[in-house]
N, C-alpha and C positions, 0 to 999 in steps of 0.2 A: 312630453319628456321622453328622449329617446332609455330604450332597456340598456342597462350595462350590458358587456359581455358574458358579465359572470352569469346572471340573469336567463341569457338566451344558451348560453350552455349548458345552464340547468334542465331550458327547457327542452333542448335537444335530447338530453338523456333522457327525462321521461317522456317525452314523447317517443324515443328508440324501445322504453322498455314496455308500454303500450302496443306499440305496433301489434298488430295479429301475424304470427308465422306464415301463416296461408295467404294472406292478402294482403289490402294498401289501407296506409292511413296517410291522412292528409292533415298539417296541422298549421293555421298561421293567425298572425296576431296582428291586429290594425290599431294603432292608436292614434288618435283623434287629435289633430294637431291646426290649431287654430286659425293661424295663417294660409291654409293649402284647405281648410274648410271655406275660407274667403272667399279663395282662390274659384273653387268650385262653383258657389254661391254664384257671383260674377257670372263666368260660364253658360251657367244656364240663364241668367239674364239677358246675357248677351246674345242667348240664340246659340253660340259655338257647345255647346252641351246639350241635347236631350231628356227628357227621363223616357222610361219605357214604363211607365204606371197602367196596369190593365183595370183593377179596383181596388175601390181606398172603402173599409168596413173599419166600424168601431170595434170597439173592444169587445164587449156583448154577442157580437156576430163574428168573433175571429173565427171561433172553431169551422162555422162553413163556411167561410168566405177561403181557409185555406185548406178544406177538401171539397171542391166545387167538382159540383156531378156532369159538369161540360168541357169542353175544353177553352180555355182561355188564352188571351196573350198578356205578353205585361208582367211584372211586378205585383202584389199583392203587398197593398199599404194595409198595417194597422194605425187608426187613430185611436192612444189613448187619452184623449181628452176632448170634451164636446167640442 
């Protein structure tokens, strides 16, 4: 369901009065939209999409799977479910 306008103009304002004086803030919102998740699904099916997954750790193991003492590539999956 796309945001109203009124919505995203709210969230503009506070996102303007968040901002840090000295620095940058970055703010954006994805909503999940069923059709274009398909869409994706497919994709990577098809071979025409990739993932770039380095390691997939359960939930038990998040904390070090996402401060690893090496250097990794990839995406860092959590599974929350066996």
């Amino acid at each position: 369901m796309p945001i109203s306008g009124e919505k995203l103009q709210d969230r503009a304002r506070d996102t303007a009065l968040a901002r840090p004086t000295d620095g940058l803030a970055v703010d954006f919102v994805v909503e999940a939209d069923r059709a274009e998740l398909g869409e994706i699904v497919q994709r990577v099916r098809d071979g025409r999409l990739r993932t770039n997954i380095g390691d997939v750790a359960s939930l038990d193991d998040a904390i070090g799977a996402l401060h690893p003492t090496t250097r990794r590539s990839g995406k860092t999956v959590i599974r929350v479910r066996p």
